[in-house]
C-alpha positions in Angstrom: -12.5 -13.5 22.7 -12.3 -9.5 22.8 -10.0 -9.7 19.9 -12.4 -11.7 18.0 -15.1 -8.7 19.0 -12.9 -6.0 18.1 -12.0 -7.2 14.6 -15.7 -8.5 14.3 -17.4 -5.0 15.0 -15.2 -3.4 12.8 -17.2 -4.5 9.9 -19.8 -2.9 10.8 -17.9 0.0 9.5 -16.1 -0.8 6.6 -18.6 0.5 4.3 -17.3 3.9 4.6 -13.7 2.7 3.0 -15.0 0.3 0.6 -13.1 0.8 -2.6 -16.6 0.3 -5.0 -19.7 2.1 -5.5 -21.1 5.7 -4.9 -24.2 7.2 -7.0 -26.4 9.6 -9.1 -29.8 11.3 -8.8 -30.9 14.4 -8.4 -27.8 16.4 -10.2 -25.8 19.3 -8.8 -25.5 22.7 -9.5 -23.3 23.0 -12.5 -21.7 25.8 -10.6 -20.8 23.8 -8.4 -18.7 21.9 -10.8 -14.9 22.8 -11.2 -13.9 25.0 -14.0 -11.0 22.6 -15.2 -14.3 20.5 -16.5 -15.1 23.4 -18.9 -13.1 21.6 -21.8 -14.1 18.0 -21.9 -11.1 17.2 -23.7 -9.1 14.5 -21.5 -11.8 14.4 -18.4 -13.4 11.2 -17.0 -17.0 11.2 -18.2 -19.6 9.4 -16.5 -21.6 6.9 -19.1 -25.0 5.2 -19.6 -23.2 1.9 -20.4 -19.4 1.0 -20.2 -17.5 1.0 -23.1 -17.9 -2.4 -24.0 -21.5 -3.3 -22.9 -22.6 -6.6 -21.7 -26.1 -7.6 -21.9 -26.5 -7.7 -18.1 -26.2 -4.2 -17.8 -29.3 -3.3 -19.8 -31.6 -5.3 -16.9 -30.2 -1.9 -14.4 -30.7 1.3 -16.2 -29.4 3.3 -13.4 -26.3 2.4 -13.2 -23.6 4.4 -14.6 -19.9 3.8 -15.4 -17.1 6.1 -16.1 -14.4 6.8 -18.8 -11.0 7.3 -18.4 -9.1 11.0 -17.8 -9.2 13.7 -15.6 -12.0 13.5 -12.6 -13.5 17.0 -12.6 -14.0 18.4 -8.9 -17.4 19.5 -7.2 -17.7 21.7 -4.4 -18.2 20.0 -1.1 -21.1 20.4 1.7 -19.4 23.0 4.3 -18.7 21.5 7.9 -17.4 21.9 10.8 -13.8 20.4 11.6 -14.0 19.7 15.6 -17.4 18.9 15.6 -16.7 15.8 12.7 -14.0 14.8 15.5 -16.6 14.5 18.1 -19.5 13.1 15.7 -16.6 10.1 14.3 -16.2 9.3 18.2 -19.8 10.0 19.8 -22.3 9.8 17.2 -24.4 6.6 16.7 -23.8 6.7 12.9 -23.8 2.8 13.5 -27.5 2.0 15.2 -26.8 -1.6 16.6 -24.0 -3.4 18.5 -22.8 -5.3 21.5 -24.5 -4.0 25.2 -21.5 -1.9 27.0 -22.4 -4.2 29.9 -21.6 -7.6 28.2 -18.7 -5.6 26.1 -16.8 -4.3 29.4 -17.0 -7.9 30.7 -15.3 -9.0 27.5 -12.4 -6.4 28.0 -9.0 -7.6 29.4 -8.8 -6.7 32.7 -4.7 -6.9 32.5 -4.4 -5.0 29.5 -5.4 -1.1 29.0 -7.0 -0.6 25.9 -5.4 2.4 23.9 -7.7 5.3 24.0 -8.2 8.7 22.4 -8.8 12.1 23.6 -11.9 14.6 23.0 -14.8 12.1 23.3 -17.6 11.9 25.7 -16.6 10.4 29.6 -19.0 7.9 29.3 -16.5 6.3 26.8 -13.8 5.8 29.2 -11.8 3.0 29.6 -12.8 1.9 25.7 -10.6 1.5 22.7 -10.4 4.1 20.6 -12.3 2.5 17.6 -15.4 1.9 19.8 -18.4 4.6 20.6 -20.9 4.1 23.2 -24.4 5.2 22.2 -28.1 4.5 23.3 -30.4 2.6 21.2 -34.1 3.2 20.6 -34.7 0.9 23.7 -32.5 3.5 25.8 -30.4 0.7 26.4 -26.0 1.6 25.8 -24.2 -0.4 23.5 -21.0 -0.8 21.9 -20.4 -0.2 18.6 -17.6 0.0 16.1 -16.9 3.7 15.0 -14.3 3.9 11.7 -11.1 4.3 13.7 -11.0 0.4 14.0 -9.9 0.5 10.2 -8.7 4.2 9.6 -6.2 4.4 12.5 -3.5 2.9 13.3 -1.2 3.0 16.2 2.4 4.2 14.1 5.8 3.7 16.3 3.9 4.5 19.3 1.4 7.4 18.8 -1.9 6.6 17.2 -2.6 8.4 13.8 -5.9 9.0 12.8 -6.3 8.1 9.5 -3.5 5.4 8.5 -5.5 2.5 7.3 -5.1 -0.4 9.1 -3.1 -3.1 7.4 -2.9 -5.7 10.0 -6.4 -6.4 10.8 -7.9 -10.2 10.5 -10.9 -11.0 8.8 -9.8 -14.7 8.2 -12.4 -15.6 10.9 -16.0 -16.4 10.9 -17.7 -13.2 11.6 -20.7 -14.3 13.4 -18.5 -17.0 15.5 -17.5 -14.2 18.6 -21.1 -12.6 18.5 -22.4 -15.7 19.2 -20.0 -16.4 22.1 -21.2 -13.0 22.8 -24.9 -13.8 23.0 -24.0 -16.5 26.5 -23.6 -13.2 29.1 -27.1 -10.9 27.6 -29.7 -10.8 30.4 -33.3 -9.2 30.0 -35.0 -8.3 27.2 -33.6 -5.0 26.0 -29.9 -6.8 25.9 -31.8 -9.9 24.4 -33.4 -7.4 21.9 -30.1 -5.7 20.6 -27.9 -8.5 21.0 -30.4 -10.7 18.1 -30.6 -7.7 15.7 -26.7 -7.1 15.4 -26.6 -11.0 15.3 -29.0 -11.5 12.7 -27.0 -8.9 10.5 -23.7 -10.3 11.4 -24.9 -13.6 10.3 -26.2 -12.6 7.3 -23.0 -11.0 6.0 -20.6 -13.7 7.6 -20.4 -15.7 4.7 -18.7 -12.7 2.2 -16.5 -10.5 4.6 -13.7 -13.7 5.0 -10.6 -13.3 3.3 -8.1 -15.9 2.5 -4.9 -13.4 4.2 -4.4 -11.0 7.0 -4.1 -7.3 6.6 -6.4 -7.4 3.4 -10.1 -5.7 3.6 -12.9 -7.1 3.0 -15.0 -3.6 2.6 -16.4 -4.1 -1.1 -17.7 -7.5 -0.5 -19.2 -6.3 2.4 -21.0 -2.9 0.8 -22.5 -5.7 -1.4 -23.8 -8.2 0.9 -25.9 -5.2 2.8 -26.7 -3.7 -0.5 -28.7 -6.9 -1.8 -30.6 -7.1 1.9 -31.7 -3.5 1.3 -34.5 -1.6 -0.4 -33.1 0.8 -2.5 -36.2 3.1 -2.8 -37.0 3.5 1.1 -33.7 2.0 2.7 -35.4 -0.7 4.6 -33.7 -4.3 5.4 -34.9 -7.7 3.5 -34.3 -10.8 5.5 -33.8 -12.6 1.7 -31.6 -10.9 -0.4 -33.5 -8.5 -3.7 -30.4 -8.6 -5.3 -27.8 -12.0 -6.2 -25.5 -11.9 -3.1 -21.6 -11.5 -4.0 -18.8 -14.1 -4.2 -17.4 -15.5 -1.1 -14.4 -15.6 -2.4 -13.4 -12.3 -1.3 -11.3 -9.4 -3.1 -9.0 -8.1 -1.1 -8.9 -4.5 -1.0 -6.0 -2.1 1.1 -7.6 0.6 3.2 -6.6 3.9 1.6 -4.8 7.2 4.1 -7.9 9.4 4.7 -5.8 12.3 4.2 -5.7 11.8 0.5 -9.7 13.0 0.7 -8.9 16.6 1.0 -7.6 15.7 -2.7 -9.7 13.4 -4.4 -12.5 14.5 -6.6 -14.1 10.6 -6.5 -13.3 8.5 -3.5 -12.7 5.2 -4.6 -10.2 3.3 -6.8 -12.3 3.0 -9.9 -13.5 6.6 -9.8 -16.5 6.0 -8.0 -17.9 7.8 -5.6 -18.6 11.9 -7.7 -19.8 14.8 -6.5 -21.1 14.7 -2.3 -18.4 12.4 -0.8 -20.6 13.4 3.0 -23.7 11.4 1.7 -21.0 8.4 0.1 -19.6 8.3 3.5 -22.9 7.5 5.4 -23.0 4.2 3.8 -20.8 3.4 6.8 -24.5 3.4 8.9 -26.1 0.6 6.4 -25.5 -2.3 8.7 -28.4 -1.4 11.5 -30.1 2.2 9.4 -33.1 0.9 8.1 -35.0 3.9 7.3 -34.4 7.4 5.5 -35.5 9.1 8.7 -32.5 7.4 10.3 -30.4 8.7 7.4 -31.8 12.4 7.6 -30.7 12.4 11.2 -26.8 11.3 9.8 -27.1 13.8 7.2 -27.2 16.7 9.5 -23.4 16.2 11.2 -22.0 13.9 7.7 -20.4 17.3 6.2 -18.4 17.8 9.7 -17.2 14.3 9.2 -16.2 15.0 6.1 -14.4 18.3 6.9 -12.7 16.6 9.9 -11.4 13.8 7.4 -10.6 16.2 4.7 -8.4 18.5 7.3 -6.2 15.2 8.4 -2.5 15.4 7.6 0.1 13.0 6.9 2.4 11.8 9.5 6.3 13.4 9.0 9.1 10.5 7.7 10.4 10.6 10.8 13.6 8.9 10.2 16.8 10.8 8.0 16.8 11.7 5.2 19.0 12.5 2.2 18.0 16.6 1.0 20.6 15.9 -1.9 19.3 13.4 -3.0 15.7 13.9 -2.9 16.3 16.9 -4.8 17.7 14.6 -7.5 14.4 12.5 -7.1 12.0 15.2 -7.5 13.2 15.6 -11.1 12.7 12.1 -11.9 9.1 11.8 -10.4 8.2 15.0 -12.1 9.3 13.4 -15.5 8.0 10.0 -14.8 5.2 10.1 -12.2 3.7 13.4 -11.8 1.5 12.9 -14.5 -0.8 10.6 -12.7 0.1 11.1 -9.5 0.5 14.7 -9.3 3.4 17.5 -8.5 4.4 18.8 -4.7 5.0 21.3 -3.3 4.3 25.4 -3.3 2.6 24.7 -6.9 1.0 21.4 -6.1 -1.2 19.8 -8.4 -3.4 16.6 -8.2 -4.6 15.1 -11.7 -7.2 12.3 -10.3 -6.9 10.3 -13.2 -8.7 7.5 -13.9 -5.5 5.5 -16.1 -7.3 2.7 -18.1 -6.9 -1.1 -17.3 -5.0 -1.8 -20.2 -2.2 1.0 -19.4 -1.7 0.2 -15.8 -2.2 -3.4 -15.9 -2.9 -4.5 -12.3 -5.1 -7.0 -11.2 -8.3 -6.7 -13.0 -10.9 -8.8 -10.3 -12.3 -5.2 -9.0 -12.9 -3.9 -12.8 -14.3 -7.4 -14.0 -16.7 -7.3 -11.1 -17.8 -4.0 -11.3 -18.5 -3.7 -15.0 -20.2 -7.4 -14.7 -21.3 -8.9 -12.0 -21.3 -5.9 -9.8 -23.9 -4.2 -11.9 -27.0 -4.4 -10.1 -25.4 -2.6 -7.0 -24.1 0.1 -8.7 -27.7 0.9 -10.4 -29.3 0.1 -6.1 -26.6 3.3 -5.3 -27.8 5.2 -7.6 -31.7 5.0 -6.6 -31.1 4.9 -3.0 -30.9 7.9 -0.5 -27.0 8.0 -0.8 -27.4 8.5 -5.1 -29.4 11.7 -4.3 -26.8 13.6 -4.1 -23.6 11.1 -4.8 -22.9 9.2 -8.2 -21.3 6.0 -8.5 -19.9 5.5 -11.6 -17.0 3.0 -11.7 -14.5 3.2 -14.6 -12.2 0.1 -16.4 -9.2 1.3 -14.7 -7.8 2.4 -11.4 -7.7 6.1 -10.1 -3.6 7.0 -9.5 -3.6 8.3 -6.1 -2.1 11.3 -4.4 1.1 10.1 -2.4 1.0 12.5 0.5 2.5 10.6 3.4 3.1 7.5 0.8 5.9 6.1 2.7 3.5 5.1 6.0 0.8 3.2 3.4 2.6 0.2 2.7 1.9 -2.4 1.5 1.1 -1.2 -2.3 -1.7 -1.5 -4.6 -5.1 -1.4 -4.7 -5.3 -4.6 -3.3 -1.7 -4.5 -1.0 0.2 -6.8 -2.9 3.5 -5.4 -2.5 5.0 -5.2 0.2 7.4 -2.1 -0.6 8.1 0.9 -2.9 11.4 -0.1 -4.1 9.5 -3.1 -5.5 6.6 -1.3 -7.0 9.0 1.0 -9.0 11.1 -2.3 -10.2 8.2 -5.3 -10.9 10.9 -7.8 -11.2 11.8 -7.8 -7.3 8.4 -8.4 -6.5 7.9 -11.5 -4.5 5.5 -14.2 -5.3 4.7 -15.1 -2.0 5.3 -13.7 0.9 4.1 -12.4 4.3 4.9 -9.6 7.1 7.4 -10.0 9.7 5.9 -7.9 12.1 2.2 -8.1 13.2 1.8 -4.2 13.8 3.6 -0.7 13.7 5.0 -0.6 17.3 8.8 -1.4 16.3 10.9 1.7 14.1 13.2 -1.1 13.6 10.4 -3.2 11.6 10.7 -0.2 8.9 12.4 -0.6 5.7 13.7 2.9 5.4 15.7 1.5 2.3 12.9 0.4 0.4 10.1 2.1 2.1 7.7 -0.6 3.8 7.2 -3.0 6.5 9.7 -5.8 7.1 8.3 -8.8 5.8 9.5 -12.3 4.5 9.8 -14.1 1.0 8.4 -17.7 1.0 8.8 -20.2 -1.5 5.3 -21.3 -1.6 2.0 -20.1 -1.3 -0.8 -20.9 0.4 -1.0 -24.8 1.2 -4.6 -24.8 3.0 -7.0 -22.0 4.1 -5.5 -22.0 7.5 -1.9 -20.1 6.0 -4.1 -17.0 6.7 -0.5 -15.4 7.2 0.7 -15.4 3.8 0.0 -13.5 0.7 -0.2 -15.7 -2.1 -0.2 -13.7 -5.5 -1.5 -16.4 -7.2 -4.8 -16.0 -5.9 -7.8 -14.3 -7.5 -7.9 -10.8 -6.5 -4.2 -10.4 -4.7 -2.0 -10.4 -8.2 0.9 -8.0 -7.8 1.0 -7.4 -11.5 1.1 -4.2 -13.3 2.4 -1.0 -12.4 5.3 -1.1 -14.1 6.3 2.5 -14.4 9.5 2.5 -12.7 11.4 -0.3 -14.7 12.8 1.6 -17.0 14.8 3.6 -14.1 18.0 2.9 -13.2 19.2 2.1 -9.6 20.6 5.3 -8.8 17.1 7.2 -10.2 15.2 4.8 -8.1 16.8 5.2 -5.1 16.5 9.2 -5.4 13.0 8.7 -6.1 12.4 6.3 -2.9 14.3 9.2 -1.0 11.9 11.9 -2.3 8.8 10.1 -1.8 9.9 10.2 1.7 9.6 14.1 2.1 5.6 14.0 0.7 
């Protein structure tokens, strides 16, 4: 039961590292702009229509859409590093949840939850990925802050931001919160107990994926977006806009660290200019007004600053200088181009590489410049487009590989399990699923091939209940594309696996 809650309130969350929309409104300074954006030659432009327009997009003239290149830079809201740490861990950015006394009955008395320094006493004995806060009833619940899917417990020590590749979201959402519902007593637990159910049960149908480890974050964005008003951020009981598929696309939770980087925070080059006001979407579970949001918006750029100011965890096993050395060359040759150049003279390109050149699985693009449509042109009215754009482009944004070799598995959508395979697409298996269900053991590391341990199957998935496998045959979890790194030989490979492990 209190694993069913943990993974359950973690949706509540996963707005915040959805890998879909962001917004436009109001426009910012030009100043504010970077000067790389001075010659438009080669730089990501954000569009009235995509390339190829379909008629559905001329129902939503707000939405906007993004070409490939370069993705200038804007100047982030200033904020304050230590107090983002204490807002992430205190701060009820997320409005409803579970009453602490019904949650603390649910804990395992026989098993110490794994905590995290700094926060407020009144959160002791909790998981980290939980805050306590007091509603508008003054009554404490629980509620899932964004540690449940940007931190992970690594070889013994927690790091904050390493997604979390093992969660589960195979389950039926609103099943636990249900079970939940037996142990509330009076009216004020009554009270919050029916409002986080009511949501939970309204976005149950479109947050279950067919595998674990795989997000569910888009689908959920979605769901809440087409409860929700765009023009005064209050909540619908029916849906304004068509609701998404339930068959979900999976989506891997990206390293936060790679924020201090990114000009546009999400894989199709969503998510321009204010990435504080993008990040607040995290609240639109239980936020149903733009007072709420106001209130958010005061501490969101110290959130922000704290995320931005994460590093990467060290490699912490041996490694080969000599080699690496040898690697560096080959990934400045073949890689840096997309994915940027290390080092004293570092350099990140954030560019958006068209569909057609990289090739991967196309279900996020399809959706997004079809289907997904009407919520990019909601983001774009709403509170979170007046300063924010989101823009999505047909293509995936390269990312930044600082700390690449604790990120596995691969892909937008985590389909391989392990750099030696992404860099040669022919070892890449068809099905397959991990050996290891978190990242306690050092020996579960593949510090050949960079990745987790994991097994090759011969078959997919029979039924919905092989919720352990990854089936690349499914919509959404190809493991096509990508196929930069064929052309190397062994020996450049290896050095490149062995300098990747320095970043």
């Amino acid at each position: 039961m209190y694993k069913l809650i943990i993974t359950l309130l973690c949706v509540v969350t996963l707005t915040a590292c959805r890998d879909e929309p962001s917004a436009q409104s109001e426009q910012l300074p030009e100043a504010e702009v970077d000067a790389r954006a001075d010659d438009q030659s080669g730089f990501s432009q954000i569009l009235d229509s995509p390339l190829s327009e379909s008629s559905s997009v001329k129902k939503w003239p707000n939405a906007r859409f993004s070409s490939s290149g370069v993705i200038p830079e804007y100047l982030q809201r200033e904020g304050d590093v230590e107090l983002g740490r204490k807002a992430l861990l205190e701060e009820a950015y997320v409005s409803c949840g579970i009453p602490e006394r019904v949650f603390r009955q649910l804990l395992p008395a026989d098993n110490a939850p794994l905590g995290v320094d700094g926060r407020h006493e009144r959160a002791e004995g909790l998981p980290y990925n939980f805050n306590v806060v007091t509603n508008d009833d003054g009554l404490s619940i629980v509620t899932s802050n964004c540690l449940t899917c940007h931190a992970t417990k690594l070889f013994g020590e927690l790091v904050v931001g390493l997604g979390n590749e093992f969660l589960d979201f195979t389950a039926d959402a609103s099943k636990p919160v249900e079970r939940a519902g037996a142990l509330v007593q009076g009216d004020a637990e009554i009270a919050a107990w029916e409002l986080y159910a009511d949501r939970i049960n309204t976005i149950a149908p479109y947050i279950k994926t067919s595998t674990v480890g795989v997000n569910p974050a888009n689908n959920l964005t979605f769901a809440l977006i087409a409860h929700r008003r765009a023009n005064d951020n209050t909540w619908s009981n029916q849906p304004l806009l068509p609701l998404p598929p339930t068959d979900v696309p999976p989506v891997s939770v990206p390293p936060w660290w790679r924020m201090a980087k990114k000009p546009a925070m999400f894989n199709l080059g969503e998510g321009r200019r204010d990435h504080a006001r993008i990040m607040m979407a995290a609240s639109m579970l239980c936020t149903d007004s733009f007072a709420e949001l106001e209130e958010i918006d005061q501490y969101a750029p110290d959130i922000r600053a704290f995320i931005a100011s994460l590093e990467p965890p060290e490699y912490p096993f041996p490694v080969d200088t000599v080699l690496a050395n040898t690697g560096r060359e080959v990934f400045d040759r073949t890689c840096s181009q997309c994915h940027g150049s290390y080092g004293d003279e570092h350099a990140y390109p954030a560019r958006l590489v068209p569909l057609d050149v990289v090739q991967t699985d196309s279900t996020l693009v399809d959706f997004a410049l079809g289907d997904g449509v009407p919520y990019i042109d909601w983001f774009n009215q709403s509170y979170y487009g007046q300063l924010s754009t989101a823009a999505p482009g047909a293509g995936y944004v390269a990312p930044p590989l600082d700390g690449v070799w604790a990120t596995a598995p691969f892909l937008h959508n985590g389909s391989v399990p392990t750099i030696g395979m992404l860099l040669e697409s022919t070892t890449r298996p068809r099905y397959w699923k991990h050996a290891v269900s978190d990242l306690s053991d050092p020996e579960s590391y593949d510090q050949q091939h960079l990745g987790w341990q994991h097994d090759v199957l011969d078959s997919g998935k029979a039924s919905a209940a092989d919720v352990a496998i990854y089936d690349t045959d499914l919509p959404g979890y190809a493991n096509s594309g990508h196929r930069f790194g064929d052309h190397l030989g062994d020996d450049e490979r290896a050095a490149v696996i062995e300098y990747l492990k320095t970043l």
